[in-house]
C-alpha positions in Angstrom: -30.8 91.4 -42.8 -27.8 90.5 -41.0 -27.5 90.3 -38.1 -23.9 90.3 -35.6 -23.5 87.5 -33.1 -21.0 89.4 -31.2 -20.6 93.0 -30.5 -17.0 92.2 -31.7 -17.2 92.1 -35.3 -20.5 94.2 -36.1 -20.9 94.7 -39.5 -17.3 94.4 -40.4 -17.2 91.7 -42.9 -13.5 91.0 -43.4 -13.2 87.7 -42.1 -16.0 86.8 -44.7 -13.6 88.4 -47.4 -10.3 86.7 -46.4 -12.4 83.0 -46.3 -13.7 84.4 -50.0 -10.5 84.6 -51.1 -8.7 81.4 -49.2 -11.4 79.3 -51.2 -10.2 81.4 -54.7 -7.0 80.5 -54.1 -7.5 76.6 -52.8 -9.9 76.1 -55.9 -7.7 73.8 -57.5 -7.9 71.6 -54.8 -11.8 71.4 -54.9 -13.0 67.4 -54.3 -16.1 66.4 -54.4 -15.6 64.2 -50.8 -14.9 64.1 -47.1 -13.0 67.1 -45.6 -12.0 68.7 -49.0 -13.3 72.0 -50.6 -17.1 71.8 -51.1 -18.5 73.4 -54.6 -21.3 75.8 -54.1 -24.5 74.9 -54.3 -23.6 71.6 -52.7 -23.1 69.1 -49.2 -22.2 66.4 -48.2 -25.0 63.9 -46.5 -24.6 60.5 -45.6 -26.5 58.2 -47.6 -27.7 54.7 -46.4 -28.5 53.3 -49.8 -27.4 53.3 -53.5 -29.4 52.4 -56.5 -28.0 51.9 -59.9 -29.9 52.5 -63.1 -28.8 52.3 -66.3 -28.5 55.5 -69.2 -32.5 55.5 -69.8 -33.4 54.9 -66.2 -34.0 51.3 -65.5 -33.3 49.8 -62.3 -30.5 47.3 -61.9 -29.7 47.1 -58.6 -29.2 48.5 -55.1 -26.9 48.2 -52.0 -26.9 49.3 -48.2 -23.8 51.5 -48.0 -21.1 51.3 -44.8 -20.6 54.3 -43.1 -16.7 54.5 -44.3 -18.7 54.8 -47.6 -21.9 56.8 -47.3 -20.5 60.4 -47.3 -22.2 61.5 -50.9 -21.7 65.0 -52.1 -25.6 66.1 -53.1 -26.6 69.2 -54.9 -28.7 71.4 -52.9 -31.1 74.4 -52.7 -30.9 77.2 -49.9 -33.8 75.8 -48.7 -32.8 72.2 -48.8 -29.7 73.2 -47.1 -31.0 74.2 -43.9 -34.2 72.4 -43.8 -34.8 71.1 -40.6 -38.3 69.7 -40.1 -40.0 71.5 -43.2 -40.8 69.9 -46.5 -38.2 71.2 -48.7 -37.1 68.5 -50.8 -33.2 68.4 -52.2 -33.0 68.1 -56.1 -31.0 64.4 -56.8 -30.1 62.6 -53.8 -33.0 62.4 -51.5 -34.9 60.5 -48.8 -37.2 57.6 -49.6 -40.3 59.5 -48.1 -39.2 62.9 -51.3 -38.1 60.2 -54.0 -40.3 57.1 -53.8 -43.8 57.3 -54.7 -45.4 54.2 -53.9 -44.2 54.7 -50.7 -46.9 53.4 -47.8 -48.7 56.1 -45.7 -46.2 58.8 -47.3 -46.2 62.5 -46.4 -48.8 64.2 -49.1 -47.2 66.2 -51.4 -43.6 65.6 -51.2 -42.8 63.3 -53.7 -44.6 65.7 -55.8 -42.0 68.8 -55.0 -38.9 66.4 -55.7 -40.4 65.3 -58.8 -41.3 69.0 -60.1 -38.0 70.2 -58.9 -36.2 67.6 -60.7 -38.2 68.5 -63.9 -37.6 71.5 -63.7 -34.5 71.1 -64.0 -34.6 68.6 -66.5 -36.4 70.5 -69.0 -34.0 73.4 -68.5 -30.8 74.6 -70.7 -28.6 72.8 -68.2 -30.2 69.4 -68.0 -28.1 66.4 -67.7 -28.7 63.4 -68.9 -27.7 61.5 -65.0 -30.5 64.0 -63.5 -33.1 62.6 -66.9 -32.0 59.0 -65.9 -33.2 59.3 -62.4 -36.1 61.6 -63.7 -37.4 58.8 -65.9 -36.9 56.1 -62.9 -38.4 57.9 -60.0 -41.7 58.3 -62.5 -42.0 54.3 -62.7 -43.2 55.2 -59.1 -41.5 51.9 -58.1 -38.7 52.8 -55.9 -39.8 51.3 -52.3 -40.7 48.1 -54.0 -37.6 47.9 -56.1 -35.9 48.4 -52.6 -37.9 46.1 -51.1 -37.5 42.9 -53.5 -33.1 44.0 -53.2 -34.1 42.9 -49.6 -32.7 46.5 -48.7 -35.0 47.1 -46.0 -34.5 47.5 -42.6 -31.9 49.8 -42.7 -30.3 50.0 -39.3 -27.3 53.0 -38.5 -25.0 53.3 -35.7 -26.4 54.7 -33.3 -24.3 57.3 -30.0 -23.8 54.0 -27.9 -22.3 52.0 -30.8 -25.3 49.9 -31.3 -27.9 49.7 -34.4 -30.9 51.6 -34.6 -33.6 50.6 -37.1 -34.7 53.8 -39.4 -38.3 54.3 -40.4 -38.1 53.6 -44.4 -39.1 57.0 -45.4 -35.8 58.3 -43.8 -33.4 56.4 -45.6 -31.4 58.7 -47.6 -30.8 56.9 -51.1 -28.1 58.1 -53.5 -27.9 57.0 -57.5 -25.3 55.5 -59.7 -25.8 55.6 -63.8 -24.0 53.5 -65.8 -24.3 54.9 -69.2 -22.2 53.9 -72.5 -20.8 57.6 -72.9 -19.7 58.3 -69.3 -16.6 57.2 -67.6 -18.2 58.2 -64.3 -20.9 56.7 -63.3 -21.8 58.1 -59.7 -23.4 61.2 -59.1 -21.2 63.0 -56.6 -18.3 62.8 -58.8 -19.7 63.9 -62.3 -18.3 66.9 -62.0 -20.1 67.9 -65.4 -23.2 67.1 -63.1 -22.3 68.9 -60.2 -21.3 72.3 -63.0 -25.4 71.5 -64.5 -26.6 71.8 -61.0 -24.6 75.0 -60.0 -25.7 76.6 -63.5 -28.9 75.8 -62.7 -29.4 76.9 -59.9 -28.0 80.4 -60.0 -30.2 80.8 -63.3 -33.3 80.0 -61.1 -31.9 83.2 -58.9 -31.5 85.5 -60.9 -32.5 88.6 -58.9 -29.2 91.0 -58.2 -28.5 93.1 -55.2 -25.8 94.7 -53.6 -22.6 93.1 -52.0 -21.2 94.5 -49.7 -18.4 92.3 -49.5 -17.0 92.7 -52.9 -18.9 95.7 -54.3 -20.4 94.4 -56.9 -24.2 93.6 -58.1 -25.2 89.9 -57.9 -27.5 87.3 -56.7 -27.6 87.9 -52.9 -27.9 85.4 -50.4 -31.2 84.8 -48.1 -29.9 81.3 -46.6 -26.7 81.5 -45.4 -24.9 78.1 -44.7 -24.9 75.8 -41.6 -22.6 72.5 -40.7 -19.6 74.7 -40.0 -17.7 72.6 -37.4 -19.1 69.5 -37.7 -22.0 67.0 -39.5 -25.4 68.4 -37.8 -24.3 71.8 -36.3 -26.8 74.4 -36.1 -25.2 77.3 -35.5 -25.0 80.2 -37.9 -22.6 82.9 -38.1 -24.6 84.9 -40.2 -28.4 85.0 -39.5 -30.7 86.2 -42.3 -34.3 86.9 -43.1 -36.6 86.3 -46.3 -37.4 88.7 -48.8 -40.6 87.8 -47.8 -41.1 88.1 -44.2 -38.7 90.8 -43.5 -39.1 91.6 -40.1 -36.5 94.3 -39.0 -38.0 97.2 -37.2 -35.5 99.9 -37.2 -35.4 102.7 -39.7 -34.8 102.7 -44.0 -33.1 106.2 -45.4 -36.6 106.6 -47.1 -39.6 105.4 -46.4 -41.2 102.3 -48.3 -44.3 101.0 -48.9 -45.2 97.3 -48.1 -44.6 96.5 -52.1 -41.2 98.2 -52.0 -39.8 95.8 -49.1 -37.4 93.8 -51.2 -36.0 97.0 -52.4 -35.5 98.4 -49.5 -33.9 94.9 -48.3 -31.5 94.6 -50.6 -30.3 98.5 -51.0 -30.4 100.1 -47.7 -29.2 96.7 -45.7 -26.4 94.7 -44.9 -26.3 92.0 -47.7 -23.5 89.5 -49.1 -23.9 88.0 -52.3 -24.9 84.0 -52.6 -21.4 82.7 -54.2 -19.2 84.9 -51.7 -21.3 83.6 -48.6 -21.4 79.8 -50.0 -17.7 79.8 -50.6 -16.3 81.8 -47.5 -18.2 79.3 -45.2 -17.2 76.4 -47.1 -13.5 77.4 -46.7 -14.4 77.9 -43.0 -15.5 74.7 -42.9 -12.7 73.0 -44.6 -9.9 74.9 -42.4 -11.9 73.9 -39.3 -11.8 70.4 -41.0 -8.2 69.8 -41.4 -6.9 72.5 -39.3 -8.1 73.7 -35.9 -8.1 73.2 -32.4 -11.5 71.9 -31.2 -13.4 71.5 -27.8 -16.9 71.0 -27.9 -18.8 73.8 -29.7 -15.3 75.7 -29.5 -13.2 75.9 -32.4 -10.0 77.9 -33.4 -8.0 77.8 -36.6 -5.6 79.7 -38.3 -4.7 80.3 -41.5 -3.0 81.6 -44.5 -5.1 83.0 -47.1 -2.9 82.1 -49.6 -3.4 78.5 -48.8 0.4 78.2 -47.3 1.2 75.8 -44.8 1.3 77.2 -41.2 2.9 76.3 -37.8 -0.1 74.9 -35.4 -0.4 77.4 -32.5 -1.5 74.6 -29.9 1.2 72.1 -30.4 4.4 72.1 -27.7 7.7 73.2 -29.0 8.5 69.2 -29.2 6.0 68.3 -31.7 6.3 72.2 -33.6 9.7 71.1 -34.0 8.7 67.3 -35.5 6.5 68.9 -37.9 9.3 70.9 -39.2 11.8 68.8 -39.3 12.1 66.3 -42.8 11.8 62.6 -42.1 15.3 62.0 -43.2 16.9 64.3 -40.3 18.2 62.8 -36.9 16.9 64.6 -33.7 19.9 66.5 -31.8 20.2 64.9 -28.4 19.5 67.6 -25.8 22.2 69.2 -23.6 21.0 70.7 -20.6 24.0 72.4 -19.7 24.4 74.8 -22.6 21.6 77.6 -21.4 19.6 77.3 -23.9 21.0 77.7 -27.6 20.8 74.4 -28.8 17.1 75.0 -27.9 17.4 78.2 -29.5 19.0 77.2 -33.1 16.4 73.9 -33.1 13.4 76.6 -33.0 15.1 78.3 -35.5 15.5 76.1 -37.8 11.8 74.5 -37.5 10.5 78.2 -38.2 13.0 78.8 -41.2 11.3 76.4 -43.4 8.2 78.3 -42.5 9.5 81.7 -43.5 11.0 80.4 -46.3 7.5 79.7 -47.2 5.4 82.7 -46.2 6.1 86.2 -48.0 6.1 89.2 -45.5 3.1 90.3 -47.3 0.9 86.6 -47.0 -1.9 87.3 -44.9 -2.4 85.3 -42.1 -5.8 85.3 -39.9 -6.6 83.6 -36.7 -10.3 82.9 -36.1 -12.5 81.6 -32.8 -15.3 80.1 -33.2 -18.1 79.4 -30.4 -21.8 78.9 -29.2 -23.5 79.9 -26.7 -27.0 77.7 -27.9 -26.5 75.0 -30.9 -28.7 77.6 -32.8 -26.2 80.5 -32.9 -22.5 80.8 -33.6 -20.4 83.9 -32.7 -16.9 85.0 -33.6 -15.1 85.4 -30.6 -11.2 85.9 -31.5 -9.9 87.4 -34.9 -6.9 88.9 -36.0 -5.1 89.0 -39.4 -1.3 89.9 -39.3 1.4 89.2 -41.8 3.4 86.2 -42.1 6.4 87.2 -40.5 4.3 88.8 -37.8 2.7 85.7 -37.0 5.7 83.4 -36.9 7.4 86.4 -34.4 4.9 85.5 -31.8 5.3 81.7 -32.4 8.9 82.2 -31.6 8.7 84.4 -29.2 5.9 82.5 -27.6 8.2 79.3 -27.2 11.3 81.3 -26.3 10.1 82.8 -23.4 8.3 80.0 -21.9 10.7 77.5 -22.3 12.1 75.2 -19.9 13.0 71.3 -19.6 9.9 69.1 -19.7 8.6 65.2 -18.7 6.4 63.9 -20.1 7.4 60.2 -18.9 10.4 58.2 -19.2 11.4 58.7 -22.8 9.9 62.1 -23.6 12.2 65.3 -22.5 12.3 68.3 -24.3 13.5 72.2 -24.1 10.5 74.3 -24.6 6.8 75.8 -24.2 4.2 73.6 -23.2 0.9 73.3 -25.3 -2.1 75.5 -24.4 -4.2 72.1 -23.4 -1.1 71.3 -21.3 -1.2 74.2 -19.2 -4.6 73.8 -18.5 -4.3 70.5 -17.2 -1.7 71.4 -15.0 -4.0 74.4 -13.6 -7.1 72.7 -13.5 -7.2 69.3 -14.5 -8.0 66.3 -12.1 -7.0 62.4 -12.6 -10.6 60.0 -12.5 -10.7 57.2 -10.9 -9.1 55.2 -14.2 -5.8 58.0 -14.3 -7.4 60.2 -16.7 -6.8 63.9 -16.8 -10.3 65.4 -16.2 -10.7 69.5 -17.0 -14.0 70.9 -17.0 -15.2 71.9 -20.8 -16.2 75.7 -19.6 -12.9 75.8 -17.7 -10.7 74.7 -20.4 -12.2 76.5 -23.3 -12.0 79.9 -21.4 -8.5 79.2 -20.3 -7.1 78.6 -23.9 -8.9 81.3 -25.1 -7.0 83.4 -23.2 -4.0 81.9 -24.0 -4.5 82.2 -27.6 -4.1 85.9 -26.5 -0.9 85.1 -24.8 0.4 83.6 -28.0 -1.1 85.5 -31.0 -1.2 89.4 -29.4 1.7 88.9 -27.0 0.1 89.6 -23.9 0.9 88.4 -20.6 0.3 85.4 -19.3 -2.8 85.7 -17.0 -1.9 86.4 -13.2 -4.9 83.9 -11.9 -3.5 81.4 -13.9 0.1 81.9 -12.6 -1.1 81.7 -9.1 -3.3 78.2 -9.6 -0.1 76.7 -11.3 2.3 77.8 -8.4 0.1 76.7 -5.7 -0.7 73.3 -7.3 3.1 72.7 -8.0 4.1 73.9 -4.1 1.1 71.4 -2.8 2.4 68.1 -4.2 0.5 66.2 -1.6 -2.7 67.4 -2.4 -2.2 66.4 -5.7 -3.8 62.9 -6.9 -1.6 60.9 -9.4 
């Protein structure tokens, strides 16, 4: 069942369609690393170890991995997506205390669910012969000795202060490397003949069909949907969900059904998205919030085009809109103050031409908010999708109107709008004792929220926030600089 986080959106599930289709049409920039396009049925993890085995599963060495290299793209289950403390083991990549059997004091039982999972997959029409190689080495039941005698352990990670903090063995996440005669790659994440076996796999495993409402069509429905949105270790959830299983909503069904007729009644008489158009709308999200948005804390705001066309950034100043416009080869125009405004004029212009040049009055654009009230839950708090030459109207007119000559220290003078995070420091912000502008978090993410109103619907510029920037600017000595 689905459940809305904000009384905004409802049941509406357009934005999951647009993100749907923005990852259709970025598909041939899929990688299997970093910020890029994640493949379904997959995340990324950070891995503190790498073993390397050779094409029958032998062990011939492991490493301790530095941060700059640890991000590893796994293959995942729904369940091993969003575990949390639960004993839901993922199917290659894993932690010592799933993967290593001769493990001290391990957790009964899960070494035993990684290696059934793994066999099952093994021993399926999409086996591949990485997953066998790691198959047949996990079995040796040697892994935390082989580790051991590679003097491997203690692994120690950065820790929030910048120090080291030791990790208990059976938390250090290993990842493999199989160096085999017949393959040209030998790591995991980047076979992508691995990561297709897994993805087969896995929606063979679910093959159970339902109703999507987002595209119409019968197919495997999601119970899981993703996490990670904004950054490594968020919670939140835009879309909440329960199990076939322990269906819990209490409202009321068209007909009446019996206790054995709860899926059913799930999957025809609810809300429910299909698994591939839920795993590849929030992995778009996430990769547009990735490369792309304006972020404060939990907060995050990105816009878009769906057709995976470059866009102007709604929070930059016209100064640096104009800089990203502009080729590397062209000389800036020195500023003349005295000619009201048109060389201004033709320079905004002429950064926004290339744009339109690029975007089709009929490219749909969409602009998005993102935000938490708990780490648990996510809402959508701003969305609108316009057309291309809609959007970059309000851009221009946005810097047109509230244009005029700024300082921003001796060599930096432009014509033209300040950013949103510029206006809020000039309301709200205060200098620390070092110099440092200092807004508060609440304060500054409700201000540009508003302004992304200002900007994006056209709507007047907030009469509180007039008033707090005249009286600041009219009370000089109050100021601290």
């Amino acid at each position: 069942m689905l459940k809305p986080k904000h009384p905004s959106w409802g049941f509406d599930m357009s934005w999951m369609r647009k993100l749907y289709e923005t990852y259709e049409n970025a598909a041939d920039r899929l990688e299997p690393l970093g910020d890029k396009l994640w493949p379904i049925s997959h995340m990324v993890k950070n891995a503190h170890v790498e073993i390397t085995l050779d094409g029958k599963g032998n062990f011939k060495r492991a490493k301790i991995l530095e941060r700059s290299m640890s991000a590893t793209l796994i293959p995942v289950t729904e369940s091993s997506a969003g575990r949390t403390s639960g004993a839901v083991p993922h199917p290659l990549a894993e932690e010592i205390g799933y993967c290593a059997a001769d493990l001290p004091k391990a957790k009964q039982g899960r070494y035993e669910m990684y290696e059934e999972q793994l066999t099952n997959w093994c021993t399926s029409d999409f086996s591949h012969p990485k997953a066998e190689a790691v198959l047949n080495y996990v079995r040796k039941r040697s892994v935390w000795c082989d580790l051991g005698k590679e003097g491997v352990f203690p692994v120690k990670v950065e820790n929030a202060q910048g120090g080291k903090t030791k990790l208990t063995d059976d938390k250090v996440f290993v990842r493999w490397v199989v160096e085999g005669e017949d393959s040209p790659c030998s790591e995991t994440w980047s076979d992508r003949s691995l990561i297709d076996a897994w993805i087969a796999f896995d929606n063979d495993l679910h093959c159970q069909a339902g109703f999507c409402i987002v595209t119409g069509k019968q197919t495997r429905l999601d119970q899981n949907h993703p996490r990670f949105i904004r950054f490594p270790g968020d919670g939140g959830k835009l879309v909440s969900s329960n199990d076939f299983d322990g269906y819990t909503f209490r409202g009321k069904f068209i007909d009446s059904k019996s206790k054995a007729d709860k899926e059913s009644a799930y999957q025809h008489q609810s809300c429910s998205v299909g698994f591939e158009v839920s795993q590849k709308a929030h992995n778009a999200l996430r990769w547009l919030i990735g490369r792309q948005s304006y972020r404060k804390d939990y907060q995050a705001i990105v816009a878009w085009s769906v057709g995976v066309k470059k866009v102007p950034d709604l929070f930059q100043n016209t100064m640096l809109l104009e800089l990203a416009a502009r080729n590397s080869d062209e000389q800036e125009e020195p500023i003349d103050i005295g000619d009201a405004g048109q060389s201004f004029a033709l320079k905004l212009k002429k950064a926004l031409a290339g744009y339109r040049a690029n975007l089709d009055v009929t490219d749909d654009i969409v602009v998005m908010g993102l935000d938490s009230a708990t780490p648990g839950r996510m809402a959508i708090t701003y969305y609108r999708e316009m057309n291309g030459s809609e959007f970059l109207d309000r851009i221009e007119s946005w810097h047109e109107q509230f244009a005029w000559p700024q300082n921003f220290g001796e060599d930096k003078h432009f014509i033209g709008a300040p950013s949103p995070r510029d206006i809020v420091e000039a309301a709200y912000g205060r200098r620390d004792d070092k110099g440092k502008m200092q807004v508060d978090d609440k304060l500054q993410k409700v201000t540009v929220e508003r302004l992304l109103a200002c900007i994006v619907d056209g709507s007047p510029i907030p009469r509180d926030l007039m008033e707090v920037a005249l009286r600041r600017a009219t009370n000089r000595q109050g100021m601290k600089y």
